[in-house]
C-alpha positions in Angstrom: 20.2 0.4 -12.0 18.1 2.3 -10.5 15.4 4.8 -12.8 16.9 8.2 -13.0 13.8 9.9 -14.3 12.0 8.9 -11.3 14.5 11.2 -9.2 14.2 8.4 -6.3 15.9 9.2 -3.2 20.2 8.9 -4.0 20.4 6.9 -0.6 18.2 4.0 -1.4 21.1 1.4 -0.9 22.8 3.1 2.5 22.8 1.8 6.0 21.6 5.4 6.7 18.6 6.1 4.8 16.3 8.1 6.2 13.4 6.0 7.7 10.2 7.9 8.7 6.8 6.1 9.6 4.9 6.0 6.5 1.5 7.0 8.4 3.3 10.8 9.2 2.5 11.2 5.3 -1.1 10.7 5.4 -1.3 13.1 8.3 0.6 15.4 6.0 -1.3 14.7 3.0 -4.5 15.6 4.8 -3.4 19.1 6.7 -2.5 20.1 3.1 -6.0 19.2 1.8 -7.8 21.0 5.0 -6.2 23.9 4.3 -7.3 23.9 0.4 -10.4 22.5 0.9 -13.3 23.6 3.2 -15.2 20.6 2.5 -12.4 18.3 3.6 -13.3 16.4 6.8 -11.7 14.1 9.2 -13.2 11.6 11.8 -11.5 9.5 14.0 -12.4 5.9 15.9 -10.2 7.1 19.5 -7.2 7.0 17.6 -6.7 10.5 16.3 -2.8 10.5 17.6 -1.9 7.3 16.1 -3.2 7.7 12.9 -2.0 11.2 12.4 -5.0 13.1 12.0 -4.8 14.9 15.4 -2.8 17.9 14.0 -5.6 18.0 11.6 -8.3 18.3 14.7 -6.3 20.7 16.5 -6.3 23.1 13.4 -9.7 22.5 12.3 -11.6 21.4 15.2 -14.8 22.3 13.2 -14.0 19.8 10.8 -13.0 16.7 12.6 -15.3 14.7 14.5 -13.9 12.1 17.4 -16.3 9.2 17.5 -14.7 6.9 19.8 -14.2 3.0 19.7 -17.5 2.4 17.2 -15.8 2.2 13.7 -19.8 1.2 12.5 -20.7 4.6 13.5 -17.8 6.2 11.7 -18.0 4.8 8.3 -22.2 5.3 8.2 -21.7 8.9 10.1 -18.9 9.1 6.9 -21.3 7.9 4.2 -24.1 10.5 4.7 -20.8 13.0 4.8 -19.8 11.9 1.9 -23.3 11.9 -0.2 -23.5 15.7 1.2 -20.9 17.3 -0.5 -18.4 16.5 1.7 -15.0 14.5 1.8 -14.4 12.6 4.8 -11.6 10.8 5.8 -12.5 8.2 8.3 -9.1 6.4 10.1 -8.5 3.5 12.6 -6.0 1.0 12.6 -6.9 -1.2 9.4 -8.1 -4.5 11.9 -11.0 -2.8 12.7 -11.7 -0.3 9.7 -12.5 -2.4 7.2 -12.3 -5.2 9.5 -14.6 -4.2 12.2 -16.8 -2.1 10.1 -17.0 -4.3 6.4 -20.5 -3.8 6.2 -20.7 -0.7 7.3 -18.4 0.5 5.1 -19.8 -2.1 1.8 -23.8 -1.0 2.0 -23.3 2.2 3.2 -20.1 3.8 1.5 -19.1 1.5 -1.4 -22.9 0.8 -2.1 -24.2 4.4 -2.7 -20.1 5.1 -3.8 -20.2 7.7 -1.1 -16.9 10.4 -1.5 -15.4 8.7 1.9 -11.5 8.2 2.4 -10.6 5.1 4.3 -7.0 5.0 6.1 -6.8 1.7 7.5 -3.7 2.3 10.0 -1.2 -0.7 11.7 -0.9 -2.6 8.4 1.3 -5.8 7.6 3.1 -7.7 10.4 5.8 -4.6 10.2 3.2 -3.7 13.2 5.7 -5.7 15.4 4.8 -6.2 19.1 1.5 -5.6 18.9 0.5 -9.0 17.7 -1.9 -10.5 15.4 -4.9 -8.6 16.7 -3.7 -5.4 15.3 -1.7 -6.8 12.2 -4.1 -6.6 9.2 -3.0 -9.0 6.4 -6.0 -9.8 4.8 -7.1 -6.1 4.0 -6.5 -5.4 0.9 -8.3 -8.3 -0.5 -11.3 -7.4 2.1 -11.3 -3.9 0.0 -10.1 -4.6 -4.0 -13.1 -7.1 -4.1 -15.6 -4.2 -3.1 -17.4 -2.5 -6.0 -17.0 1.2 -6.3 -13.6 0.9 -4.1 -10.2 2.0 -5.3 -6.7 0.7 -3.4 -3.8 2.4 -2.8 -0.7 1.6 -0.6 1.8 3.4 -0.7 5.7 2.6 -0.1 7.0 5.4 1.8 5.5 8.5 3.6 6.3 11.3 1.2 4.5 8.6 -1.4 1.5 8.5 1.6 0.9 12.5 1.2 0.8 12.2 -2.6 -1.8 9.1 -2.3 -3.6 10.8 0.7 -4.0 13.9 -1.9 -4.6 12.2 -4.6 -7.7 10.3 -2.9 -9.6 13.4 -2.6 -9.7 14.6 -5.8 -11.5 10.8 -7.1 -14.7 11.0 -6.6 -16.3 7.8 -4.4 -14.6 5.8 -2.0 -11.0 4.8 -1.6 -9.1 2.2 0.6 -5.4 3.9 1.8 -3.4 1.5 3.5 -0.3 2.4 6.1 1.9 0.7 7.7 2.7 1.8 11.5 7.1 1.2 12.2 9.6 3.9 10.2 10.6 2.8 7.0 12.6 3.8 4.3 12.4 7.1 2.3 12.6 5.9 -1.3 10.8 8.4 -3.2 11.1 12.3 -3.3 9.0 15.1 -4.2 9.2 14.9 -7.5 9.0 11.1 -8.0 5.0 10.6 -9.9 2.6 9.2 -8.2 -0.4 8.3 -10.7 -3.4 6.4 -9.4 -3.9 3.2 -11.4 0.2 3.1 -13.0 3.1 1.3 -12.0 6.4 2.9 -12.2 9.8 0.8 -12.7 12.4 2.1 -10.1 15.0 -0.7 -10.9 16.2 -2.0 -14.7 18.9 -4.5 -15.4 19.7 -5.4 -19.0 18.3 -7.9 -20.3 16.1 -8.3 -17.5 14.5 -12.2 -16.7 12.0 -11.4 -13.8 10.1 -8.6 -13.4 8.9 -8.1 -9.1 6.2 -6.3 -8.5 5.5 -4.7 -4.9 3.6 -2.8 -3.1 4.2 -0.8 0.2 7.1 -0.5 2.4 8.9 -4.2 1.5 9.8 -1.9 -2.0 13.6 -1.7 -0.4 13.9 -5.2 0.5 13.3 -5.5 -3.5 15.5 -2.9 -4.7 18.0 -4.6 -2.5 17.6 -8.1 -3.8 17.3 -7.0 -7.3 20.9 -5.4 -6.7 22.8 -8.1 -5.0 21.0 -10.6 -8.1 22.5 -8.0 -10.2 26.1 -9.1 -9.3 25.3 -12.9 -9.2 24.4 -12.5 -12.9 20.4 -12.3 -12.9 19.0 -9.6 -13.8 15.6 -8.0 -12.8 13.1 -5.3 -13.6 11.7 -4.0 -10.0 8.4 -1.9 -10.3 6.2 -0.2 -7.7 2.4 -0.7 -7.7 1.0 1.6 -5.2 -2.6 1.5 -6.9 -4.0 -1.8 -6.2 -6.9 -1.1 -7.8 -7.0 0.1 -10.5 -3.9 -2.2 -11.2 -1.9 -1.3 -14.4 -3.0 -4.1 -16.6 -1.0 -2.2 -19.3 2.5 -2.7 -17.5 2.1 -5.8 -15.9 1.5 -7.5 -19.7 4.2 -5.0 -20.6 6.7 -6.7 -18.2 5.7 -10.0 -19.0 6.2 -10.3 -22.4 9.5 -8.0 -21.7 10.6 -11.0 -19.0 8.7 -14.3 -19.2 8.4 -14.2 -15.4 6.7 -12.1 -12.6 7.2 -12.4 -8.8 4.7 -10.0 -6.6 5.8 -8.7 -3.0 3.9 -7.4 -0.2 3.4 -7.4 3.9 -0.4 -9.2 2.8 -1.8 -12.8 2.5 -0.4 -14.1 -0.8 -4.6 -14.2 -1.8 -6.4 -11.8 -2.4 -4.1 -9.4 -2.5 -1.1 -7.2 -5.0 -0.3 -11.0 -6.2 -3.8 -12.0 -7.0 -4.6 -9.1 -8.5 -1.5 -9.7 -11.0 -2.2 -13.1 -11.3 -5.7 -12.4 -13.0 -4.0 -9.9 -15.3 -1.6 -12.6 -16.8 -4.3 -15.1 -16.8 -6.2 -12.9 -18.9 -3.5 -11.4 -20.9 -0.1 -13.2 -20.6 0.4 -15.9 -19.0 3.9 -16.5 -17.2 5.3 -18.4 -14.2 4.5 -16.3 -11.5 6.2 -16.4 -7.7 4.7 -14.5 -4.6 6.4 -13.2 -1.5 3.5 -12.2 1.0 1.8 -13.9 3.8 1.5 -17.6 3.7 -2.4 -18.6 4.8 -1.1 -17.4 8.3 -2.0 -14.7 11.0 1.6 -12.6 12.5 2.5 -12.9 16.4 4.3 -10.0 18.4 8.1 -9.6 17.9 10.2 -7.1 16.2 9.4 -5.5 12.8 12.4 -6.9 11.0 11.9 -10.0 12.5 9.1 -11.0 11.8 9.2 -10.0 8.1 12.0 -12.2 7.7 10.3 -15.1 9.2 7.2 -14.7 7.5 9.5 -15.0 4.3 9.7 -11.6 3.0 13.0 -10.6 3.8 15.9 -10.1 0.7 16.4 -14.1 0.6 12.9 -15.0 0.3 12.6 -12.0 -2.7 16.0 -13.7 -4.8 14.5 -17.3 -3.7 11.3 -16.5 -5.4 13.1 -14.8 -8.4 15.1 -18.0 -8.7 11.7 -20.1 -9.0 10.3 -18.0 -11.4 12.9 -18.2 -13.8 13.1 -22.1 -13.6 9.6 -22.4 -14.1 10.1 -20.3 -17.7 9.7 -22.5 -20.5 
C-alpha cells in the first residue's frame, strides 16, 4: 500500500491523474527563491522559455542574463557568479549543459566548488520526437562522478520546486535534472523532500524486492509494484531523488529487509541511480540486484510512452526485473 505519512497524491493509480511537465517546477522553485533572495540569479543558453526561467527574466530582468547558444560561456560567466556571493542558476537542455560545457563546468564550477545551480533540461528519452540529439541519458553519471557535485532528480514538478529550493540553500554546486513531456503528479505539498534520503512511497508485507527509482518512471513502479501485489509478490518501492548524496543508510536498510534490489530510471543502466546503488551493496550488502534504465544505447524520435516502453522501462520490464531479482536470491 501506498505510505500514508508521506501524504502522496490520492490519485496515483487513476487514468486521470494530473500530469504537469516536471520542468514548470523548477521555474516555480526559482521565482520563489528570486523573490526571497536578492542574490539569486538566473542565466540562460537561448532557451529561457523552455526551461522555465523566462518568468523569472521578465520579473527580474536585473537578475537574469541571456547568453545565447555558448553554454561554455554560461557555466564560466556562472562560476565567477558564484565565487562572488552570488547564486546562479545556469539552464539548457541537459545535452549541452553538462554535455556541451563538461569542462567548463568541472575546472571552473566544480573545481573551485563555485555556489552555481545547474538545470540540465530535455532529460531521458521521455524527450520524445526530438531525437537522440536532445535526449540526455548519460548525464547523471557525466555529473555524480564530479567532485564537489551534488545530484538531484526529481519525480514530479511539485517535487522539482522543492529540489530547485532546496539547491540554493547548499552551498557549492548542484546538478538538477528535468525531464521535458507532462508527467504524473505523485507528490504534494507536504510530501518531504530531504537532500541525500530516500523515502518509501509503496510497502507490501513481507516485502521480497525493494525498486529503487529516480525521476518521472516513479509511477510506472508504483504501478508495477501494485499489479505484483495481486499476483502474490510483494515489493517495497522507494524514491531517490538525491543521487548524490545517495542514502547509503536505506539502501542497506532495504537490502537486508528484502534480499533483493532492482533500480529504475530514464538513464544508461551505468553510471547512473543503479550504479550508484550497486557500489553501496557491494560495500555494504550484497544482494542480487536488477536495473531497468538504458541499455548501452542512444533514444531515436517517437512518442514519449513509446519509446519508454521499447527501451524496456515500461510496467512489464519493472515486474520482469523484479521477477529476476528474486530468482537470483539465494
Amino acid at each position: 500500500m501506498l505510505n500514508p505519512k508521506l501524504k502522496l497524491n490520492p490519485k496515483i493509480f487513476d487514468e486521470d491523474i494530473e500530469e504537469v511537465p516536471i520542468r514548470n517546477g523548477f521555474g516555480e522553485g526559482l521565482l520563489f527563491l528570486g523573490s526571497k533572495n536578492d542574490d539569486v540569479v538566473a542565466l540562460s543558453a537561448d532557451l529561457a522559455e523552455s526551461t522555465r526561467v523566462e518568468e523569472f527574466a521578465k520579473k527580474y530582468p536585473e537578475r537574469f542574463i541571456e547568453v545565447g547558444v555558448a553554454e561554455q560561456n554560461m557555466a564560466t560567466i556562472a562560476a565567477g557568479l558564484g565565487v562572488s556571493g552570488k547564486i546562479p542558476f545556469i539552464a539548457s537542455y541537459a545535452t549541452f549543459s553538462p554535455g556541451r560545457n563538461y569542462e567548463q563546468i568541472r575546472t571552473t564550477i566544480a573545481y573551485n566548488n563555485s555556489n552555481v545551480k545547474i538545470a540540465g533540461h530535455h532529460a531521458g528519452v521521455s524527450v520524445g520526437p526530438d531525437g537522440a540529439t536532445h535526449q540526455a541519458t548519460e548525464d547523471v553519471a557525466i555529473m555524480r562522478v564530479m567532485p564537489n557535485m551534488k545530484v538531484f532528480v526529481p519525480c514530479d514538478a511539485i517535487e522539482a520546486k522543492k529540489a530547485t529550493i532546496a539547491a540554493a540553500s547548499i552551498n557549492g554546486p548542484v546538478y538538477l535534472r528535468f525531464g521535458r513531456e507532462k508527467s504524473a503528479v505523485i507528490t504534494t505539498e507536504d510530501t518531504p523532500f530531504n537532500p541525500g534520503t530516500m523515502e518509501v512511497f509503496w510497502e507490501s508485507r513481507k516485502p521480497q524486492a525493494a525498486i529503487i527509482v529516480s525521476g518521472l518512471l516513479l509511477r510506472n513502479a508504483l504501478l508495477a509494484a501494485k499489479e505484483l501485489e495481486k499476483e502474490k509478490i510483494n515489493v517495497l518501492v522507494l524514491n531517490s531523488p538525491s543521487i548524490k548524496p545517495i542514502d547509503e543508510k536505506k539502501i542497506k536498510e532495504v537490502a537486508e529487509k528484502t534480499g533483493a534490489i532492482i533500480t529504475v530510471e530514464e538513464h544508461q543502466i551505468s553510471g547512473g541511480l543503479g550504479g550508484a546503488v550497486a557500489e553501496v551493496l557491494a560495500k555494504r550488502k550484497p544482494v542480487p540486484v536488477e536495473f531497468v534504465g538504458m541499455k548501452d544505447t542512444f533514444g531515436e524520435s517517437g512518442s514519449p510512452a513509446d519509446l519508454i516502453e521499447k527501451y524496456g522501462m515500461g510496467i512489464k520490464d519493472i515486474k520482469e526485473a523484479v521477477r529476476q531479482a528474486i530468482a537470483r536470491k539465494s
